[in-house]
C-alpha positions, -999 to 999 in steps of 0.1 A, spaced: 0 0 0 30 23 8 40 17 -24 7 27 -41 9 57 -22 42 66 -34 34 60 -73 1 81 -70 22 110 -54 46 107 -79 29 105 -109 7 133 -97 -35 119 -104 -58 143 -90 -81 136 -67 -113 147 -87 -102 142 -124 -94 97 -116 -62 82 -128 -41 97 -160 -44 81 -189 -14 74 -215 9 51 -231 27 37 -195 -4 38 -174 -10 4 -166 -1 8 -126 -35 -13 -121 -64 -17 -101 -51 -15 -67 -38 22 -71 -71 32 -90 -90 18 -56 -77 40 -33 -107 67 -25 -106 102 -31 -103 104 9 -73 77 15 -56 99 -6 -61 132 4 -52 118 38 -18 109 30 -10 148 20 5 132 -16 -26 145 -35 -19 176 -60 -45 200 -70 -41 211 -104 -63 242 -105 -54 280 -97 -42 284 -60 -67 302 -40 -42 324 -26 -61 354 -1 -28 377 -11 -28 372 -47 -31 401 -71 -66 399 -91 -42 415 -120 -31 380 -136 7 384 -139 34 386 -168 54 354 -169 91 349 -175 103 313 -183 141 317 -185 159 282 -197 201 277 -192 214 257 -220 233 230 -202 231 241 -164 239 221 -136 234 236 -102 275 233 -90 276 259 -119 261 287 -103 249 302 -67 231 297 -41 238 260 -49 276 259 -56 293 268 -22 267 246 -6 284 217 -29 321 232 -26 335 261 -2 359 268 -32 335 263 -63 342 286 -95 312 299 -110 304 328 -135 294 367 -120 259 360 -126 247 392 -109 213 391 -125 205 352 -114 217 363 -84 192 387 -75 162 365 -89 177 343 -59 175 374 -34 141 383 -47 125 354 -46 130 309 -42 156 289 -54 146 248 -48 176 227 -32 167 196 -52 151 200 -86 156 174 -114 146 178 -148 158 152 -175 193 141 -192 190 159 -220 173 190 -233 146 182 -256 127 160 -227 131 187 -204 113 209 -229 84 186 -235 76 188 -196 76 224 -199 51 226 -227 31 199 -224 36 189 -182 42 154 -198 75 129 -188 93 120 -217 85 85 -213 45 93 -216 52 121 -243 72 96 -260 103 119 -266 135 102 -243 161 120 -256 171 151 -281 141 158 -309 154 151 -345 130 166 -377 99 148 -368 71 165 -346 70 159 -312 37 176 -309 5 184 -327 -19 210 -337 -47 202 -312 -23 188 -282 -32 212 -252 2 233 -245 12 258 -223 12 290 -245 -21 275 -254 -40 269 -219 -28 304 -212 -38 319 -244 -70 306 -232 -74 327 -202 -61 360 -220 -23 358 -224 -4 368 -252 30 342 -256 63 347 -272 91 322 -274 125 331 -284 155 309 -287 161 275 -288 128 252 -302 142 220 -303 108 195 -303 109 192 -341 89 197 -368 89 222 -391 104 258 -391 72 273 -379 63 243 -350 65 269 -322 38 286 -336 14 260 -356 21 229 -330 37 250 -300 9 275 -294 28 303 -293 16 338 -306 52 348 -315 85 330 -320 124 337 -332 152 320 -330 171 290 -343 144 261 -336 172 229 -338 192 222 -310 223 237 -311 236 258 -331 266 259 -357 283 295 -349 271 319 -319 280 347 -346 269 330 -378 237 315 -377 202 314 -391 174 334 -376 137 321 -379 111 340 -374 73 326 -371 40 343 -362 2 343 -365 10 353 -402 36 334 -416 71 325 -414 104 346 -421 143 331 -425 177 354 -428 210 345 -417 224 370 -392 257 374 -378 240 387 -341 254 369 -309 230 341 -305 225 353 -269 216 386 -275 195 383 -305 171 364 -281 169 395 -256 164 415 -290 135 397 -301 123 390 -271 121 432 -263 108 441 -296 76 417 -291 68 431 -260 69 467 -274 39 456 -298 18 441 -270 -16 453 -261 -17 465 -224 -43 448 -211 -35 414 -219 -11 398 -194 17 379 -215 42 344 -213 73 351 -228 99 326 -228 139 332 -231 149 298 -243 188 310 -244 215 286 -265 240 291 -241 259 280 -226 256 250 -250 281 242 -273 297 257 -295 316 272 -265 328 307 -284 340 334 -265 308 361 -260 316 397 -270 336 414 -240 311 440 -233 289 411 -223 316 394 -201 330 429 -185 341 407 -149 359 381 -172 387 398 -192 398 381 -223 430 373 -203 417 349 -178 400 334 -206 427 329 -237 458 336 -223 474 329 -262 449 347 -277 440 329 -307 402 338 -302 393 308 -284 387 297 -251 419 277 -237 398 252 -213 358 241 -215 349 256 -177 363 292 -182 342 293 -216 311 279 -201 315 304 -173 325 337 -199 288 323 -217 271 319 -187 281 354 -174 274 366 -207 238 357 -205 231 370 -174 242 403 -187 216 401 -211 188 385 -189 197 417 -167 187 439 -199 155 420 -205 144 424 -174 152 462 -168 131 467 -203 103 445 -190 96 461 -169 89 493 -187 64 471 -206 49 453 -178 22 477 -181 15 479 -141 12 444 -139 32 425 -115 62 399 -131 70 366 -120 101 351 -135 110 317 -135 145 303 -146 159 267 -148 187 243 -166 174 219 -188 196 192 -179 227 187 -156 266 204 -170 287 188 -200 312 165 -187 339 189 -197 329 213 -179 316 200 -146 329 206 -113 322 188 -78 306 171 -63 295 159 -98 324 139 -120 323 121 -151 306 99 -161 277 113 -143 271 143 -165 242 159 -193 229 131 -208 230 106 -176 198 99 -149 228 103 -125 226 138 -100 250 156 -124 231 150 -153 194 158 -138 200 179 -110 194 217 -120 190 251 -106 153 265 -103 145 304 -92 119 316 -90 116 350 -83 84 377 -78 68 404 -57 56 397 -23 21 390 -31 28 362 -56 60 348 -41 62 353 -4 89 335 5 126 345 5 154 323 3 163 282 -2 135 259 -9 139 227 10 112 202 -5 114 183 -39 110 202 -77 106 188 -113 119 219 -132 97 209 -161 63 189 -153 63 211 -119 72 244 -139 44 237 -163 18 232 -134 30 261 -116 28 290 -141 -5 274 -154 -9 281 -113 1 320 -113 -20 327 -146 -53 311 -136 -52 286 -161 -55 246 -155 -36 214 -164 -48 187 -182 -61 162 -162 -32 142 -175 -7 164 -167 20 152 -144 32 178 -128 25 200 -91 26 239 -87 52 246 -62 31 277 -49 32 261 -15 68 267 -19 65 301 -28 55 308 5 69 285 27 100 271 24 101 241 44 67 228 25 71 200 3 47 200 -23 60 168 -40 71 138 -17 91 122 -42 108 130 -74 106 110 -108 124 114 -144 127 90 -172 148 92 -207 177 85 -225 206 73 -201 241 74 -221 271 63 -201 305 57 -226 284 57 -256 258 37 -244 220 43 -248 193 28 -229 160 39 -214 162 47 -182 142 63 -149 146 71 -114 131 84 -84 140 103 -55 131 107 -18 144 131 4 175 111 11 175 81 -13 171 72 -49 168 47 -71 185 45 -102 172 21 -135 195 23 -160 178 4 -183 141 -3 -180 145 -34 -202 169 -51 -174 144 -52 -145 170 -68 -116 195 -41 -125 191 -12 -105 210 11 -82 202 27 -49 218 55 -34 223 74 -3 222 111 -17 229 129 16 262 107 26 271 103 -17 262 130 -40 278 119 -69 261 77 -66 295 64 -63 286 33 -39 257 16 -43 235 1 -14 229 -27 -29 259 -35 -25 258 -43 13 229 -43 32 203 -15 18 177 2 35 144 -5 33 137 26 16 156 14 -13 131 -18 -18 102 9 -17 114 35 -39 120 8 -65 83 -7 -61 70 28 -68 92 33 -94 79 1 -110 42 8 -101 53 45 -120 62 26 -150 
């Protein structure tokens, strides 16, 4: 029954709406027994509809999404001295105060790679139920009619943007005719060629537009992003999402202005024009960003139109293995169901009345099926009923509530070339690792508060009970 419990809390079936339905629902009738009542009794259930917050605005809100191209959280603060007293990261001034102003969660997973991640954001679907494990190639991972999240909010008045990385396939205009957004630019594949050479896709309500441009990737999206706003009726509230490249690879050195606490010495001491080791580089890109997240948000907010602003930023998958740092070391790195290639910062930053709370969040966050629920959350809009994910608004004003009381992902798991499907699940303390779902005796369990980086496995010795648990709920989840 504990068991039950667990999967029904993990995979997040409301109360009201019955069990999910989808392609890996097949958990059986035992779970679908439990009562509306035995559930709401454990404190696992989710409600998916807007908070009934007494302090809440009546204006609905602007939404920022903000996604960090390759972001583990040893790459930036509050996370990284809490991993290492001596960690390196990049001036990130602008994250920085999003931290001051607002939440940043302790634990938040997304997926190994980015594509995944970005599924959960749009559609508040795993990838193993939205059938997309690992980076999107050409085909669609979406259709017209699919319920998204520019689309639910569209719904309830918002006008959405997207600019950046697309990365979910389909054609050129997908954002737009699959997506649901209003507005999109950017470079929709997954990574680009040249942060200086590239080409530039525009797609709207009206059609679709293509020029190469020799803009820095990174501040093109700021561009775009600024110029949609400026064409915005004031009194619709509007989504817009910076879906930034970097600090994926290619790793080019960002224009200096954008990088004015990182000199080009500390960065290519021969100066051939390239960076002379992976870290610095991702760090000059990171900084980079921020510098231009910092201009976003200063002309936002002259377009904000009195409304209030919540902004929400998050990595879409854990740091490249070249440029990690501890406690994560390879091969746990992007592209891995191990800490260092899941594990990701999440802000999320706002006034008073929307986000209470100052400081670290202590309970459990998906960065994409829990990001989805919780800006449907903040603009009054609700989920699908098979939608996976919970709002963290509980968060937002408390930061020892847990919304979530365990932690699933699922995808591609690569280890020395090696693909295979994988999923794991969390606790507060332990996890459970599944490398490959096809192998159903080989998993791993892990003490995450004594080992960080799942070095020694507890199945090794004499495991915990909690590790027998965790893996009959991740089962039951499958």
């Amino acid at each position: 029954m504990r068991a039950a419990l667990f999967a029904l809390s993990l995979l997040c079936w409301a109360c009201d709406d019955g069990p999910a339905s989808g392609p890996h629902d097949d958990a059986g009738g035992t779970d679908q027994a439990l009562s509306d009542r035995s559930l709401a009794d454990t404190g696992l259930a989710a409600d998916r509809g807007p908070s009934a917050d007494a302090g809440a605005p009546t204006a609905a809100p602007n939404l920022v999404l903000v996604v960090l191209d390759d972001v583990g959280p040893e790459a930036v603060e509050p996370w990284a001295s809490r991993f290492a007293a001596d960690a390196i990261v990049a001036p990130t001034p602008t994250l920085d105060g999003l931290a001051a102003q607002g939440v940043a969660f302790e634990t938040a997973w997304a997926t190994p790679t980015c594509s995944p991640t970005r599924i959960g954001l749009h559609t508040g679907a795993y990838p193993s139920h939205a059938g997309v494990l690992g980076p999107a190639a050409r085909a669609s991972t979406l259709t017209p009619d699919q319920p998204t999240l520019p689309k639910l909010l569209a719904a309830v008045g918002y006008r959405t943007g997207l600019f950046g990385k697309w990365h979910l396939g389909g054609a050129a205009g997908a954002p737009v005719t699959e997506g649901g957004w209003h507005a999109y630019a950017g470079q929709p594949d997954g990574a680009l060629a040249d942060y200086f050479a590239w080409e530039r896709t525009e797609a709207h309500e009206g059609g679709l537009d293509s020029a190469p441009t020799t803009l820095y990737a990174t501040t093109a999206v700021v561009d775009d992003a600024l110029a949609w706003l400026a064409t915005q009726p004031a009194e619709q509230p509007w989504l817009v999402m910076l879906a930034f490249n970097a600090p994926h690879t290619p790793l080019h050195l960002p224009p200096a202005a954008l990088r004015p606490l990182l000199p080009d010495a500390a960065l290519d001491a021969d100066g051939d024009g390239a960076c002379d080791a992976d870290g610095p580089c991702v760090r000059a890109m990171l900084h980079a960003l921020d510098t231009e997240l910092g201009r976003f948000l200063a002309g936002a907010d002259g377009l904000a139109h009195g409304r209030p602003t919540v902004v929400v930023a998050l990595g879409d998958n854990g740091t490249v293995a070249s440029a990690q740092q501890p406690p994560f070391a390879r091969p746990h790195a992007k592209g891995t169901l191990f800490e260092g290639g899941v594990r990701v910062p999440l802000w999320i930053s706002g006034p008073p009345a929307l986000v209470p709370a100052r400081g670290v969040a202590t309970g459990l966050a998906h960065a994409g099926v829990d990001v989805f629920a919780t800006l449907l959350d903040l603009g009054g809009a609700t989920a699908p009923a098979d939608a996976r994910g919970i709002s963290l608004r509980p968060a937002l004003a408390d930061l020892a509530a847990e919304p979530r009381a365990l932690l699933y992902t699922d995808g591609d798991h690569t280890v020395r070339m090696v693909t295979t499907e994988g999923a794991a699940l969390r606790d507060g303390i332990h996890k459970v690792l599944w490398p490959d779902v096809s192998q159903p005796d080989a998993w791993q369990c892990f003490d995450l508060a004594a080992d960080p980086d799942e070095r020694s496995d507890l199945r090794a010795g004499e495991p915990p009970t909690a590790c027998a648990e965790l893996m009959e709920a991740l089962r039951s989840a499958r």
